[in-house]
PASE-680108 format. One record per residue (C-alpha): residue number from 0; z negated, y, x; residue in three letters. Coordinates in Angstrom, 1 decimal, always signed. Layout:
# PASE-680108
REC; num; pz; py; px; residuo
REC; NUM; Z; Y; X; Ala
...
This chain:
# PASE-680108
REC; num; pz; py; px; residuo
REC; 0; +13.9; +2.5; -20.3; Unk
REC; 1; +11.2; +0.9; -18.0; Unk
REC; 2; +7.5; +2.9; -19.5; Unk
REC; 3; +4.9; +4.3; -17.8; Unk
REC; 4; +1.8; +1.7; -17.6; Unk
REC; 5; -1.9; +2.2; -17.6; Unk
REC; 6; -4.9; +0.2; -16.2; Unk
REC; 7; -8.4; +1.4; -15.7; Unk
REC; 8; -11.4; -0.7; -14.0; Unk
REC; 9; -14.2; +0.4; -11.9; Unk
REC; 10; -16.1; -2.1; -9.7; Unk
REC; 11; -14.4; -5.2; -8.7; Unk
REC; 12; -10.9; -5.3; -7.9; Unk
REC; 13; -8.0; -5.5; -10.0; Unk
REC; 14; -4.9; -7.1; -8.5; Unk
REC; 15; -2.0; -5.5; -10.0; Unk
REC; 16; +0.3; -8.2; -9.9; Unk
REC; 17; -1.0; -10.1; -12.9; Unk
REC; 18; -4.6; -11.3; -12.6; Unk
REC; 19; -5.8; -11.6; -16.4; Unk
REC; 20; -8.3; -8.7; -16.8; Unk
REC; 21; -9.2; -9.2; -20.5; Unk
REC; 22; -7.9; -5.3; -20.7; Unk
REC; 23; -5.0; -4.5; -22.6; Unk
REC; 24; -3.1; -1.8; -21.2; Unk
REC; 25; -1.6; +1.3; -22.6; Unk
REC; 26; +0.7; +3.7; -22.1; Unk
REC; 27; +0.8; +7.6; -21.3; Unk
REC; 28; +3.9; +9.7; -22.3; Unk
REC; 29; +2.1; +12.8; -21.0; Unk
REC; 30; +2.1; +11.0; -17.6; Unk
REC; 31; +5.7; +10.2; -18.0; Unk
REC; 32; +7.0; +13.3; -18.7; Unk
REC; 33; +5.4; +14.8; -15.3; Unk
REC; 34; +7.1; +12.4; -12.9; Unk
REC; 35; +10.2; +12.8; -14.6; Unk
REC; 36; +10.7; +16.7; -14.4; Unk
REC; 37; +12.3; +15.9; -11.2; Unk
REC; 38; +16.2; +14.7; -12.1; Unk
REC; 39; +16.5; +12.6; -8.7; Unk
REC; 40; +13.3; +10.7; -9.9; Unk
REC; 41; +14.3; +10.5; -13.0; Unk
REC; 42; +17.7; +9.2; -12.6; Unk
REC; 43; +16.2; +6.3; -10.2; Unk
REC; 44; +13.5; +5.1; -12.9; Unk
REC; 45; +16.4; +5.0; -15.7; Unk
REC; 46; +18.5; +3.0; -13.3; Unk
REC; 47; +16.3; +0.3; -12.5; Unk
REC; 48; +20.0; -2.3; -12.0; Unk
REC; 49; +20.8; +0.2; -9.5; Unk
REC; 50; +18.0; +1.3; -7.5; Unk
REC; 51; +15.1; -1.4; -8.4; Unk
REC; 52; +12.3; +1.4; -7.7; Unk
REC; 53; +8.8; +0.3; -9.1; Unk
REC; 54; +5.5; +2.7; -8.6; Unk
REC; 55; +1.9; +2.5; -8.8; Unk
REC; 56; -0.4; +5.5; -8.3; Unk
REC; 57; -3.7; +4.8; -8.7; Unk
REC; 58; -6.3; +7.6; -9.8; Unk
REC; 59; -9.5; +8.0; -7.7; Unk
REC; 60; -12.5; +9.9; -9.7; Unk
REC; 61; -16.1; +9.7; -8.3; Unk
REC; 62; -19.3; +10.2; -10.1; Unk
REC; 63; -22.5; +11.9; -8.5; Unk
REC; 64; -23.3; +9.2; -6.0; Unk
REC; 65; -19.5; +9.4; -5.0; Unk
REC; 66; -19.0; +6.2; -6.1; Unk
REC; 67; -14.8; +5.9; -7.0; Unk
REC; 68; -13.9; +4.8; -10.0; Unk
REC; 69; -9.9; +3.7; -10.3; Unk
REC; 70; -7.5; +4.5; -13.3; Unk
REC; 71; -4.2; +2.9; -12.6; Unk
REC; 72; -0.6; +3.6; -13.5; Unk
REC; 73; +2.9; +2.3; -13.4; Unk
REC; 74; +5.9; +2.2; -13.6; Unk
REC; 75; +8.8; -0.6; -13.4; Unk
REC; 76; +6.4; -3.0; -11.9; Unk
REC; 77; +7.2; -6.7; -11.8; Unk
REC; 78; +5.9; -8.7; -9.7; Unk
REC; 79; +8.1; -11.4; -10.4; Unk
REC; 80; +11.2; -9.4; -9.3; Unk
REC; 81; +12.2; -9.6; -5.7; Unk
REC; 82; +12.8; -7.3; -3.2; Unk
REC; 83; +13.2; -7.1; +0.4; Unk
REC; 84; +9.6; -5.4; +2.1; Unk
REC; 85; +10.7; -5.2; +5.5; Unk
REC; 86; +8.1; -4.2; +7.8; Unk
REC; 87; +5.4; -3.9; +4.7; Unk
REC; 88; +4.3; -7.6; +5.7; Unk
REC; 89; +2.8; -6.1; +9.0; Unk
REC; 90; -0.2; -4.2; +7.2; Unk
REC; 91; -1.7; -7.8; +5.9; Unk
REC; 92; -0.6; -9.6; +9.1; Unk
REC; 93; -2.4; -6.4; +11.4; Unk
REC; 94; -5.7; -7.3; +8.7; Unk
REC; 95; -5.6; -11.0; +9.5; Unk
REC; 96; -5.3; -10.7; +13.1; Unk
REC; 97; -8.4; -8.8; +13.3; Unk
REC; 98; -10.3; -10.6; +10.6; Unk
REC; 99; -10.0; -13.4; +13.0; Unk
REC; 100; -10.5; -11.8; +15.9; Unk
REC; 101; -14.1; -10.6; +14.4; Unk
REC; 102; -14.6; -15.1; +13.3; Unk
REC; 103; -13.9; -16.0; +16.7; Unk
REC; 104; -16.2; -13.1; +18.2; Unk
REC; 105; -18.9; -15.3; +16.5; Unk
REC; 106; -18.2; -18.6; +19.0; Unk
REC; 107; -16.3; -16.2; +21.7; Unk
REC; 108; -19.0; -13.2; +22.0; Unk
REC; 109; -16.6; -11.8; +25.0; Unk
REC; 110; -13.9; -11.9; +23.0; Unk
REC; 111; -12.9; -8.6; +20.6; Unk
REC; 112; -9.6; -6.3; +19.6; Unk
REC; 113; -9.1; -5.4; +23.3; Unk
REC; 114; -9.5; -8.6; +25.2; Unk
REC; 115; -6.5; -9.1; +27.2; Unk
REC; 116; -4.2; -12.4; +26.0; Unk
REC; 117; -1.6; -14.5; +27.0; Unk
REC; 118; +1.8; -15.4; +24.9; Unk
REC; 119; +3.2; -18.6; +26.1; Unk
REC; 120; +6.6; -20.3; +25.4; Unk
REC; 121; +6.3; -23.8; +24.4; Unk
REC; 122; +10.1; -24.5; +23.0; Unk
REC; 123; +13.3; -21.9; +22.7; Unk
REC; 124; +13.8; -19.6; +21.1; Unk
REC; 125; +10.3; -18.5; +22.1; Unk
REC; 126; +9.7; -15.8; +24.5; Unk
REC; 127; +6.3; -15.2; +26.7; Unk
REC; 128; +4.5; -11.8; +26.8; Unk
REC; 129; +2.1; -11.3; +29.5; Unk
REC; 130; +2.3; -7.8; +30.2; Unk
REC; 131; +2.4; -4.6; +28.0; Unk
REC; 132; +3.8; -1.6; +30.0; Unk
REC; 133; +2.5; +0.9; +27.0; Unk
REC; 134; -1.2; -0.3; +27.1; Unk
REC; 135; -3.5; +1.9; +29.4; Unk
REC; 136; -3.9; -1.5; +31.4; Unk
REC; 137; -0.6; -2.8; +31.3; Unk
REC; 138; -2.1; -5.9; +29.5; Unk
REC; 139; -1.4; -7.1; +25.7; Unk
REC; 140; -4.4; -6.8; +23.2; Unk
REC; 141; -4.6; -7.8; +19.6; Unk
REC; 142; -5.8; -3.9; +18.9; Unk
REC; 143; -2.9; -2.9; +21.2; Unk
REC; 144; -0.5; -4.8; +18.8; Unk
REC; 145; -2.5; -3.5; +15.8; Unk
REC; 146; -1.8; -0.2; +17.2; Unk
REC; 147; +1.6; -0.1; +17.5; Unk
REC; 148; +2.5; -1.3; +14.4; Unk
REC; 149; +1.3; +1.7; +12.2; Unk
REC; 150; +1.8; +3.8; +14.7; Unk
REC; 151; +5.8; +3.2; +14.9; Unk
REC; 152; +6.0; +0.1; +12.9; Unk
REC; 153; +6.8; -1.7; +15.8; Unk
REC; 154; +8.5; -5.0; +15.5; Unk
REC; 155; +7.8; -7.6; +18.4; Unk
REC; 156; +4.0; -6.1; +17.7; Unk
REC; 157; +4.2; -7.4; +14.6; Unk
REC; 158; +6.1; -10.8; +15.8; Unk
REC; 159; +3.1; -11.1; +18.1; Unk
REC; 160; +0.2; -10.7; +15.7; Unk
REC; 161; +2.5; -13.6; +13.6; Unk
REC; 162; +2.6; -16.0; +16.2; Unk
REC; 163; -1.2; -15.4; +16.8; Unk
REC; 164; -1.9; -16.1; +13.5; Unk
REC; 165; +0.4; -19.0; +12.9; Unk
REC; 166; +2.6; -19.1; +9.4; Unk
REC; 167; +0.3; -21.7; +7.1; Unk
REC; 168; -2.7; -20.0; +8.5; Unk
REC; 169; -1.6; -17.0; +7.3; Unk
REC; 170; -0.2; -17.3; +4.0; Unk
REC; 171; -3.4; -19.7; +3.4; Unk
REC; 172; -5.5; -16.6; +4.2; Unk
REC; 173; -3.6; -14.7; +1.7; Unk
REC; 174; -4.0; -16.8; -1.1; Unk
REC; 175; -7.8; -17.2; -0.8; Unk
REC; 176; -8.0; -13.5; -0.6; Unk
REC; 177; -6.2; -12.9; -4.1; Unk
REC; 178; -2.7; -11.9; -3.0; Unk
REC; 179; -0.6; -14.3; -4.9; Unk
REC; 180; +2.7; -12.3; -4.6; Unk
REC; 181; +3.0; -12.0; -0.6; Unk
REC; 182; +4.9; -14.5; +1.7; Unk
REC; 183; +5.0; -14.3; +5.2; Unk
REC; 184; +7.3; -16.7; +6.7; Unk
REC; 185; +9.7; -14.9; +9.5; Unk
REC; 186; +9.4; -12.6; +12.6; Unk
REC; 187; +11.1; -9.5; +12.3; Unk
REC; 188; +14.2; -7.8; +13.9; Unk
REC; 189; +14.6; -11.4; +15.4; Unk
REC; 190; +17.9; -13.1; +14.3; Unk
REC; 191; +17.5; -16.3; +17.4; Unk
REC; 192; +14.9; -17.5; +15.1; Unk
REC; 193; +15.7; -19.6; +11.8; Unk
REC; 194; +13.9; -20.6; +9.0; Unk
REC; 195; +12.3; -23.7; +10.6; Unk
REC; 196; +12.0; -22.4; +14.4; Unk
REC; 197; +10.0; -20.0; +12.8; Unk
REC; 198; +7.8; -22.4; +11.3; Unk
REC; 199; +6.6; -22.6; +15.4; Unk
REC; 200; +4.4; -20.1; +17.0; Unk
REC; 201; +3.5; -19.7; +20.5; Unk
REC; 202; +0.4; -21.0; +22.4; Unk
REC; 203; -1.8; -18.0; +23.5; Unk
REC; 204; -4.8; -17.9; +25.8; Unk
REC; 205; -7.5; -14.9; +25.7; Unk
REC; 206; -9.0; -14.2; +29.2; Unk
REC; 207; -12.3; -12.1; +30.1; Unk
REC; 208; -12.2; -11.1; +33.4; Unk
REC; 209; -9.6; -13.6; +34.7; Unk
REC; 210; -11.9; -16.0; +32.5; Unk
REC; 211; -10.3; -17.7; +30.0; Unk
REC; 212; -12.4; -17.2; +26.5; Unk
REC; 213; -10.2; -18.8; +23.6; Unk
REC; 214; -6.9; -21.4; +24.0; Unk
REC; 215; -5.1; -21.6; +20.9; Unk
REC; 216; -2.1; -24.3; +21.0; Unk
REC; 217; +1.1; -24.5; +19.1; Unk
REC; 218; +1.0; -24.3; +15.9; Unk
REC; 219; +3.5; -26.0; +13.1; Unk
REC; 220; +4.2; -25.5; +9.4; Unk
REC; 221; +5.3; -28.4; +7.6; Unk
REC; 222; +5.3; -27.0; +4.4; Unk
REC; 223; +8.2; -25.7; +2.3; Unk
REC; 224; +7.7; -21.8; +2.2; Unk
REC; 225; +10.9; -21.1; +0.5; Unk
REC; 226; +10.7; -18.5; -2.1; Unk
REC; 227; +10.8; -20.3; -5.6; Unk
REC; 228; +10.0; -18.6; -8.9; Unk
REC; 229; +10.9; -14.8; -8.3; Unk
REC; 230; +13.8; -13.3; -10.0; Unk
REC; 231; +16.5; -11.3; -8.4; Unk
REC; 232; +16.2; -13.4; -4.8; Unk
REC; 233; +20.0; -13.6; -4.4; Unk
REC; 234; +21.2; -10.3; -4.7; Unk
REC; 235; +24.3; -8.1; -4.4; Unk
REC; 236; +27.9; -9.3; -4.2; Unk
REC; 237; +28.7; -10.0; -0.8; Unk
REC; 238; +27.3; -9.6; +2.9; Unk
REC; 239; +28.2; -9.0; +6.3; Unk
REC; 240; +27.9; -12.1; +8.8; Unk
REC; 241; +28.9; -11.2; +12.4; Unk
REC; 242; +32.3; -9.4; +11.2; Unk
REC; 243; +33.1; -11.5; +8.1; Unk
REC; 244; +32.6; -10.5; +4.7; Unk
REC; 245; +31.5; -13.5; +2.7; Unk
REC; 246; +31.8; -13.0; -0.6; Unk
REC; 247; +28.8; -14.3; -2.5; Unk
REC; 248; +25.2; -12.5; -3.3; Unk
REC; 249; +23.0; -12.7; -0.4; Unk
REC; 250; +20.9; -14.8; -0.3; Unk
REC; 251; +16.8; -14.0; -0.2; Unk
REC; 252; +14.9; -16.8; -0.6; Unk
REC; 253; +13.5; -18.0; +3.3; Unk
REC; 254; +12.9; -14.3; +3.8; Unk
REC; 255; +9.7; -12.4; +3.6; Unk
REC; 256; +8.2; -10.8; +0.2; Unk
REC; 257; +5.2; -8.4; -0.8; Unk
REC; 258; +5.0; -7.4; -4.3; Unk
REC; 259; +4.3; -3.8; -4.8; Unk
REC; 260; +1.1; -4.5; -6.7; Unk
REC; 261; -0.9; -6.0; -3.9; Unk
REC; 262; +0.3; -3.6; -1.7; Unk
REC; 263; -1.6; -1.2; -3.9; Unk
REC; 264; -4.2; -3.2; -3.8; Unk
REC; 265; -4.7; -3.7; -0.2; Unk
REC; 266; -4.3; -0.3; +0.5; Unk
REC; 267; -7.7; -0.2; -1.9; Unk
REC; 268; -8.8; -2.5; +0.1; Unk
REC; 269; -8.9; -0.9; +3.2; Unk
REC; 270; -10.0; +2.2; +2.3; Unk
REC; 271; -12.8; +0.9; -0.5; Unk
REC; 272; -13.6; -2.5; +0.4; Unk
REC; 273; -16.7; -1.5; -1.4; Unk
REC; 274; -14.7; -1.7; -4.9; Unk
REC; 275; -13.7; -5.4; -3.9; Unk
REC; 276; -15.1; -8.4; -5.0; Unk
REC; 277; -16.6; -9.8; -2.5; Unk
REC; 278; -14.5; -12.9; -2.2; Unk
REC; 279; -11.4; -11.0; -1.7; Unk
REC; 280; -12.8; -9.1; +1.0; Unk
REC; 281; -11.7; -8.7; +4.6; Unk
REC; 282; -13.5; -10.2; +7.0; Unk
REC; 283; -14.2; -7.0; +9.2; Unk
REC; 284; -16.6; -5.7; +11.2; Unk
REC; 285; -17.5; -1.9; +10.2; Unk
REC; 286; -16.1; -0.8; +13.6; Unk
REC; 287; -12.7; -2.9; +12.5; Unk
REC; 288; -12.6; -0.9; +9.6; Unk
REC; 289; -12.7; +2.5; +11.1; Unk
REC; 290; -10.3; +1.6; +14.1; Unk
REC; 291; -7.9; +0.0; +10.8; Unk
REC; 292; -8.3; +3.6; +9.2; Unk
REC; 293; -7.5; +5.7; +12.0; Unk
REC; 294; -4.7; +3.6; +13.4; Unk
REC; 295; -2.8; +3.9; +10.3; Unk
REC; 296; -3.5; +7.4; +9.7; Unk
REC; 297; -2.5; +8.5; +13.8; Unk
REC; 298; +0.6; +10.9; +14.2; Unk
REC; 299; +2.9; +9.7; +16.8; Unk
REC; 300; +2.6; +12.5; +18.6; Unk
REC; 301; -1.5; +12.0; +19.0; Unk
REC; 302; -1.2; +8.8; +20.6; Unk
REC; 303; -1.2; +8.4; +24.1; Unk
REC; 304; -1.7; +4.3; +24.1; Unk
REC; 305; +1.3; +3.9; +23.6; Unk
REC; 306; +2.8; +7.4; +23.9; Unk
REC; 307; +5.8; +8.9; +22.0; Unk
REC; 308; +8.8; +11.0; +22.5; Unk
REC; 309; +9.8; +13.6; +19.6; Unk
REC; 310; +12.6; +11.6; +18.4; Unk
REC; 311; +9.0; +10.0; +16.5; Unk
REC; 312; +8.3; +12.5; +14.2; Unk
REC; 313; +4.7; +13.1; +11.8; Unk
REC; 314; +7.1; +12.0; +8.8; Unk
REC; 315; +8.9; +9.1; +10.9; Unk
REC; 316; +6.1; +6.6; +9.0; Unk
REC; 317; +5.3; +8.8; +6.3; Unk
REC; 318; +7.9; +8.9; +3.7; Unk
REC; 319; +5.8; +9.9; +0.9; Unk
REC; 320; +5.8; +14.0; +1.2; Unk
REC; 321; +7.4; +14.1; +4.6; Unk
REC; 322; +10.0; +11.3; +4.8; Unk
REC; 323; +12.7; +13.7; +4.6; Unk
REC; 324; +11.5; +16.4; +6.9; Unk
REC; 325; +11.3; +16.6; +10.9; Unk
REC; 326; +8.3; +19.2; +10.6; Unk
REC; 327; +4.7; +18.9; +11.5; Unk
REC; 328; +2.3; +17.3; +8.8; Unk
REC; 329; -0.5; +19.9; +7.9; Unk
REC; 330; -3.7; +18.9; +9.8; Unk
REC; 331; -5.9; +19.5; +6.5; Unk
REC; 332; -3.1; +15.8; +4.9; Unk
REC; 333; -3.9; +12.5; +6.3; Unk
REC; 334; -1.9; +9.8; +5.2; Unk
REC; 335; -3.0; +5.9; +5.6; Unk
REC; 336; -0.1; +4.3; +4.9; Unk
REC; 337; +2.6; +2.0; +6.1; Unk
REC; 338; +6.1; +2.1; +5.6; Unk
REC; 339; +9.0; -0.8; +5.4; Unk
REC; 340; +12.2; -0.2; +5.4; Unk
REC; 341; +15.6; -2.7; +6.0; Unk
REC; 342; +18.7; -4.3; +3.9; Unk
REC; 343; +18.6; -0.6; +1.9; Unk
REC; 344; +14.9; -0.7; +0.7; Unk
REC; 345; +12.7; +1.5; +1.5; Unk
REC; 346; +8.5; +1.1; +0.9; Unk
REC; 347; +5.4; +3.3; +1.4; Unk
REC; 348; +2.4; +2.5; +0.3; Unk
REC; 349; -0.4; +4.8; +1.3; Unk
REC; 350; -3.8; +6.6; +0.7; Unk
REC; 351; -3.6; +10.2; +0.5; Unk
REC; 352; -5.7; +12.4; +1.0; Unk
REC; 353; -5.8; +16.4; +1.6; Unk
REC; 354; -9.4; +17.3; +3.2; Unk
REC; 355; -9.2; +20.8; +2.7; Unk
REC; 356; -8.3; +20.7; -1.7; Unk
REC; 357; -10.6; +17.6; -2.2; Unk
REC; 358; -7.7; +15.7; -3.5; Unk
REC; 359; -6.9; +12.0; -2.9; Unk
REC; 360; -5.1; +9.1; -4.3; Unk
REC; 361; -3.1; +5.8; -3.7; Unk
REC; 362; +0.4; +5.4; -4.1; Unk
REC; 363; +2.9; +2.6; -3.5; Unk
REC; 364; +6.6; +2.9; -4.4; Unk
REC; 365; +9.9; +1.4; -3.3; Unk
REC; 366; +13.6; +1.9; -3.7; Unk
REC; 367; +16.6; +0.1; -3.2; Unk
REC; 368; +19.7; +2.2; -1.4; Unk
REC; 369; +22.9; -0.2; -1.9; Unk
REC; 370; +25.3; +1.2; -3.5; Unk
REC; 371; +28.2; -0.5; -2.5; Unk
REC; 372; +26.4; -3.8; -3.4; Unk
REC; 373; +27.1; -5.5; +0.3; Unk
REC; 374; +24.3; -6.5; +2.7; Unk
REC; 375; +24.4; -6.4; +6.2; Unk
REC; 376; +26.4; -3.8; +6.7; Unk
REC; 377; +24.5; -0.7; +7.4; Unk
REC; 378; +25.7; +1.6; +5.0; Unk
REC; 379; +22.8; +2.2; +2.9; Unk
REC; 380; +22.0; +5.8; +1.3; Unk
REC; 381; +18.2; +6.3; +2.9; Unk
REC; 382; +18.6; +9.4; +4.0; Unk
REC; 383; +20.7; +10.8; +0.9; Unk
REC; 384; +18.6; +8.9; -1.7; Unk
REC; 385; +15.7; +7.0; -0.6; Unk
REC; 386; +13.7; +9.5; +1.5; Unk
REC; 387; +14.5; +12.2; -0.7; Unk
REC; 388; +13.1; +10.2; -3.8; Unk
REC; 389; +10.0; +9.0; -1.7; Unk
REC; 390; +9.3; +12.0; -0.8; Unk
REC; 391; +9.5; +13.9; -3.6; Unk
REC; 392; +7.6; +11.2; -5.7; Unk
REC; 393; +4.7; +11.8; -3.6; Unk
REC; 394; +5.2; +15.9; -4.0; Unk
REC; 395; +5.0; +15.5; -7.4; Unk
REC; 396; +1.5; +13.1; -7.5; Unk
REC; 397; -0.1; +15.2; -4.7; Unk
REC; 398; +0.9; +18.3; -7.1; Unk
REC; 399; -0.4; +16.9; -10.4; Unk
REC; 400; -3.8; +15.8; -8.0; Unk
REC; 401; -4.0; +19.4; -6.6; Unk
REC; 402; -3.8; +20.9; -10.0; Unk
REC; 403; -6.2; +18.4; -11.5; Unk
REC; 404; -9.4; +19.2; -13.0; Unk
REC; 405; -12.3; +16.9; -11.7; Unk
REC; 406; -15.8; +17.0; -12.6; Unk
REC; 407; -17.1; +16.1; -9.4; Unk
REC; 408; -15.4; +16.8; -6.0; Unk
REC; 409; -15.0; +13.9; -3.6; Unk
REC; 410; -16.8; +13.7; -0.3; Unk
REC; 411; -13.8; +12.7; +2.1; Unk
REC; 412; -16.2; +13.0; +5.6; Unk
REC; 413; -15.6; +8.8; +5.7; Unk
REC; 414; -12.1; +9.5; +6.2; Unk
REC; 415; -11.9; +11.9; +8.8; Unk
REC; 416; -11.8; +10.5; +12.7; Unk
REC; 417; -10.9; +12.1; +16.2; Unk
REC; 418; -7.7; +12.1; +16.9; Unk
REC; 419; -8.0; +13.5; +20.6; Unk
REC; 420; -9.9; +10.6; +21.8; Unk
């Protein structure tokens, strides 16, 4: 049986995927016994060969200046083993894009989240995008992009943001910031690209009134991004290639991966960058921050930049509480999240918070849904297991927060926005 897990630190951040603290680390039966009163969770923590499911909520308590201090807990969390994070890679790629946006602000003054660029093809498979028919002036941004990704978790917004940032660029980034378990080396949803063309990303151009502010050639990776080191990369017994079954574990190891632990930690980030050391800190202007916030916490159905039918539901992006419900989310619950979910995993890691009980949290979890141990085939159990299990994991936190004695209650007025505008 994997155990419960327990760190606690206060001011500077603790990444989660093995940083040596100097704190030992304990563990809380008590704790353990709540998230297991529910038999579906249970059954997928005790069946970690099965399901793979890791979790970390983190514990938010503030003290009279409402200052946060963090308790941390765990469970089944190893960095080391792999699994697939689908669209989870575009939170730190939307965090980059405008870091860099806000760095070239400083030569490009003219030049911010909504200045209008060009995507250019220089070789094939590359495609240009000069034109965005769901912008409310038809033209591509960087914010526009940022939008649509935790908005829907749209794909070729993400693939965008990618090529803007340029694959050594952005794993680079990464490292200095402290997130030594992500790797960002593919577009997604994009199967014309291979491991080496997507080494390539497109020129862009940024214009300013038909002005053009910032040219940004072709960019090249020569490095080996492979995943080495990580358990688990090849996985299953057999996958689906076009409408062959080959029979040997697929293969994982030139795709993407985001350990659960710095997801945690850079949902932290965003919403506390005060608790970060400052070294591991985003870049971002204070207005970056709060357009970050509110982008990830929008319902589809407030947006009208881009604008959604109902088919995109509160809980579409919000599998921790709502995944596996079509209803409204209460307005009192805001979730900043973002969700992954492809090859049977499913991933949420969000902060929570309800405005009206003065309760709030962080929580990051993810599930495989594979039972028939092929990949590629589309027969994965997320609606009969994985949104079910997500969603009742975050029932069960948000239920032990509600019922929670604190000492002081939080002020949550940084967290709320205007979602009309």
């Amino acid at each position: 049986m994997h155990h419960l897990k327990i760190f606690i630190w206060s001011s500077a951040i603790l990444f989660l995927t093995g940083c040596s603290t100097g704190r030992s680390y304990k563990s809380s039966r008590s704790m353990d016994k709540v998230i297991r009163q529910d038999p579906l969770i249970r059954n997928v923590l005790d069946s970690f060969n099965q399901y793979e499911s890791q979790i970390v909520y983190i514990r938010i308590d503030r003290n009279q200046q409402n200052i946060p201090r963090f308790q941390s807990f765990h469970w089944n969390l190893q960095p080391d083993h792999y699994f697939y994070p689908a669209s989870m890679v575009k939170m730190p790629t939307a965090l980059l894009a405008a870091e860099k946006i806000n760095q070239l602000n400083k030569t490009y003054p003219d030049l911010d989240l909504y200045t209008p660029m060009k995507i250019l093809a220089s070789r094939v498979p590359q495609t240009e995008m000069t034109r965005d028919s769901t912008a409310f002036n038809k033209l591509p941004s960087v914010g526009h992009l940022i939008k649509k990704i935790f908005l829907v978790s749209d794909n070729d917004a993400f693939n965008r943001l990618y090529e803007f940032l340029g694959q050594e660029a952005l794993n680079t980034r990464l490292r200095e910031l402290g997130y030594s378990h992500t790797h960002i080396i593919h577009r997604l949803d994009a199967p014309q690209f291979d491991y080496e063309s997507n080494k390539y990303t497109n020129p862009i151009a940024f214009y300013h009134e038909d002005l053009m502010q910032y040219n940004q050639a072709e960019q090249y990776n020569a490095k080996d991004m492979r995943i080495k080191n990580l358990k688990a990369v090849s996985k299953g017994t057999g996958y689906l290639k076009v409408d062959s079954l080959i029979h040997i574990p697929f293969d994982f190891s030139e795709k993407n991966y985001f350990s659960l632990g710095d997801m945690a930690s850079m949902i932290q980030s965003i919403m506390f960058p005060e608790s970060i050391e400052s070294s591991h800190r985003f870049d971002l202007s204070p207005a970056q921050w709060g357009f970050i916030r509110k982008s990830m916490s929008t319902l589809p159905r407030e947006s009208r930049y881009p604008a959604y039918d109902s088919t995109h539901y509160d809980g579409y992006c919000k599998f921790f509480l709502y995944g596996d419900q079509k209803g409204p989310i209460p307005d009192h619950i805001r979730i900043f999240n973002k969700v992954g979910w492809a090859y049977g995993f499913l991933t949420d890691a969000a902060y929570i918070v309800d405005f009206k009980n003065k309760v709030e949290f962080i929580l990051a979890a993810t599930v495989k849904t594979n039972r028939n141990d092929i990949y590629n085939d589309g027969m994965y159990e997320y609606e009969s297991i994985g949104l079910p299990y997500l969603s009742k994991l975050g029932t069960s936190i948000y239920n032990l927060e509600l019922h929670r004695k604190k000492k002081i209650k939080p002020d949550l007025t940084a967290f709320k926005f205007d979602y009309t505008e």
